[in-house]
C-alpha positions, 0 to 999 in steps of 0.5 A, a space after each residue: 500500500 502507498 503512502 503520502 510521502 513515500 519517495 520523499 527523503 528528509 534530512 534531520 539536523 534536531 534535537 529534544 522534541 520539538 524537531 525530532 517528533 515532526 520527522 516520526 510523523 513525516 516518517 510514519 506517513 513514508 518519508 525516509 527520515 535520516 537523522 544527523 546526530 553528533 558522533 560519539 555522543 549523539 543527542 541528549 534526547 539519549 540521555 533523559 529518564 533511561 528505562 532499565 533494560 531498555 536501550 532507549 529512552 522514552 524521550 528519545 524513541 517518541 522522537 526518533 522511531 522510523 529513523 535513519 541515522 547517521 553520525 558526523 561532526 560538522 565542524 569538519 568540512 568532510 562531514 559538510 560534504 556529506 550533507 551537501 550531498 544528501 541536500 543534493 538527493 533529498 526534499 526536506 531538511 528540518 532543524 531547530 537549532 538557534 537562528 544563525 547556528 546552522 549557518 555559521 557551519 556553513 549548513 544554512 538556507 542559502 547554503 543548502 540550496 546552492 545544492 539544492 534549490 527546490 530543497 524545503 529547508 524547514 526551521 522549528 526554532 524557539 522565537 522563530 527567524 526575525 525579531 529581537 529575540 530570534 537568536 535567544 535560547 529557548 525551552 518548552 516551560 519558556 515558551 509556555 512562560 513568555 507566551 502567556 499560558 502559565 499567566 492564565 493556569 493555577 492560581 494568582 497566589 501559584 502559577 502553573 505551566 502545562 504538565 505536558 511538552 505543549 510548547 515543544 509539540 505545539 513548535 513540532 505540530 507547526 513545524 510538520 504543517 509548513 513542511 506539507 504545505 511547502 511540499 504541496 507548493 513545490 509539487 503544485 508550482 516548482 518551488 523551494 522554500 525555507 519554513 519557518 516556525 517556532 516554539 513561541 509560535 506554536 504557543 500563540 497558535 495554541 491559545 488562538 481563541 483565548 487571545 483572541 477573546 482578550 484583543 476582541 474584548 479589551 480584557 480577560 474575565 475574571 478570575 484571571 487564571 484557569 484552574 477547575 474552569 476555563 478562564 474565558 467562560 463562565 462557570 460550568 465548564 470545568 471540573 466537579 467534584 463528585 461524590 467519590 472523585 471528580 468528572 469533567 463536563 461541559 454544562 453549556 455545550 448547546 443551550 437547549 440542553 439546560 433544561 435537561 441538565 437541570 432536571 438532571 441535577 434536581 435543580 429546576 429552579 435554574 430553568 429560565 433563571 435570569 442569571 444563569 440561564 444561557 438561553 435567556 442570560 446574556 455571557 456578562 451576566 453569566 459571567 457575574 453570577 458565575 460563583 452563584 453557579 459554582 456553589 449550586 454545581 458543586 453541592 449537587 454533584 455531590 451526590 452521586 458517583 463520577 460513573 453514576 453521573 457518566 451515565 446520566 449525562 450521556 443519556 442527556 447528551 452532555 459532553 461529559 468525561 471521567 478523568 483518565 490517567 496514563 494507564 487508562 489512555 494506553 489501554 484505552 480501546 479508543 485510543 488503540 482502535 483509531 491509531 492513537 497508541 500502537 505497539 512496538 516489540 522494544 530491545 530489552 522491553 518486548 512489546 510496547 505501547 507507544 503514542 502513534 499519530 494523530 491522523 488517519 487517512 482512509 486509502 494511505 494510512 500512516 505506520 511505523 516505520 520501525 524502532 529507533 535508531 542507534 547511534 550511528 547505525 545506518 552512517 555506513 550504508 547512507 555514506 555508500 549510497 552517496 557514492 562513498 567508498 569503503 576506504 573513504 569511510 575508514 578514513 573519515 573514521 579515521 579522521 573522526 569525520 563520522 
């Protein structure tokens, strides 16, 4: 069966995850993804919370499975030449190295497409490419920290970061749609281009709506941070506390559902309630008599189980959810059914779930490609097919090129 990038090789100058995880993706839909590491030592994703028996880490599988690699140091001009002439045979190169590191080694843009000038040479870096910070370092917690989320999670007394990589993979999701996009470009019209996005960037465009609502109405409700609920709705949509734990539920999905979610509360007396009555109250409103709302929700859901009000609320059709930890969403038949989380046979672990893709198509479905790569395994075979010889390879060993 074909898939939609079988043909299409990437080069893949990235590190952590941000960069990395848009080559598993790019591989799972066919690319041939090779992965430049540093030799000897490789990258650090290498290095972060080994498993036990396990040759890999969790941080570097996510982000490397599917891969080709192949080691080089690329302060030396043979190693150089090497990329050179992989540019020369490939239609991606993805980095995300701090804007001006690439270049100094002589591996920019306009290096690379001397080789290659319908090359799409794509750059997930942590500020993006212009401005006064383009050349700054960055991290995930960073971003998150500079592009405003941690200023609307936790409390005003404890703000909070995410507790998971969302600015690194929102960088990665950003990163992977210009690569398409720019593939598309090139396949529809012939030409090549640099992409550019970044780990700020992808925050902004994770919080499109919630900044939208603060340039459109001047200001953020208050409070101003999400904790139970979401900071730019009124109360209701959030988290309850039950009577033996705590559900998610959307109580203002569609409004003609309010008078079923009352009945189901047994609080009809909220039915065309003026205040708090989204059919009838006006968002303001709702957001002034917000706490009202919360107190009358926290005491009634109260009085039933979390699976008892599961089922309750599904049988009105509230979007509603029970609050699943790790080990419910791996196992999860939802997850597994739509490729969500796949299994991999891991050296030293035997099978194993691990998170897969997000995206299904119908006629070219997605699959990986395979486990990931150690250090340097396929640096023989890459530097044969580019024309090398065996004793050009011993040399370059020798001269600690590779």
């Amino acid at each position: 069966m074909v898939r939609p990038l079988d043909g299409i090789r990437v080069i893949d100058i990235t590190s952590g995850l941000n960069g990395p995880c848009c080559g598993v993706w790019l591989s799972d839909y066919g690319a041939d993804v090779i992965k430049i590491e540093t030799r000897l030592i490789g990258e650090y994703g290498r290095r972060v919370a080994p498993v036990p028996n396990s040759d890999f880490t969790p941080y570097f599988t996510c982000a490397n499975r599917g891969k080709k690699d192949i080691t080089l140091d690329l302060t030396k001009e043979k190693a150089r030449e090497v990329v050179y002439k992989l540019a020369e045979r490939s239609d991606v190169l993805i980095n995300n190295f701090r804007i001006g590191t690439l270049e100094k080694l002589g591996l920019g843009y306009e290096e690379i497409k001397k080789h290659n000038p319908n090359i799409i040479y794509a750059v997930s870096s942590g500020w993006g490419a212009k401005g006064p910070m383009a050349r700054f370092p960055s991290a995930d917690f960073i971003a998150q920290a500079y592009g405003g989320i941690v200023s609307v999670t936790g409390t005003p007394e404890q703000p909070l970061p995410v507790g998971a990589s969302i600015a690194d993979l929102g960088g990665t999701f950003s990163l992977c749609l210009g690569v398409m996009t720019a593939l598309l470009v090139r396949e529809r019209f012939g030409i090549g281009q640099r992409v550019d996005t970044s780990l700020y960037g992808g925050q902004i465009m994770l919080q499109t709506w919630e900044l939208d609502v603060y340039t459109m109405r001047k200001k953020l409700p208050e409070p101003l941070r999400a904790g139970r609920y979401h900071n730019t709705l009124p109360r209701g949509i959030g988290l309850q506390k039950t009577k033996d734990g705590w559900i998610m539920i959307i109580t203002r999905a569609s409004a003609v559902l309010w008078p079923r979610l009352c009945e189901a509360l047994g609080a009809p007396e909220l039915i065309d309630n003026p205040h708090l009555d989204p059919r009838i109250a006006s968002y303001d409103e709702q957001l002034k008599h917000s706490e009202e709302l919360s107190a009358i929700l926290d005491k009634a859901f109260q009085k039933k189980t979390s699976k008892e009000w599961l089922e309750i609320m599904r049988g009105i059709d509230m979007s509603v959810s029970l609050i699943s930890t790790y080990e419910d969403v791996v196992n999860d038949p939802q997850a597994i059914e739509n490729g969500y989380i796949i299994e991999m046979d891991l050296p030293g672990l035997g099978p194993t779930k691990l998170a897969g893709v997000p995206v299904m198509l119908s006629e070219t479905p997605a699959r990986a490609q395979g486990l990931p790569p150690y250090l340097g395994q396929h640096t023989e075979e890459i530097l044969l097919e580019l024309g090398y010889t065996s004793e050009d390879i011993a040399k370059m060993r020798e001269n600690e090129v590779i």
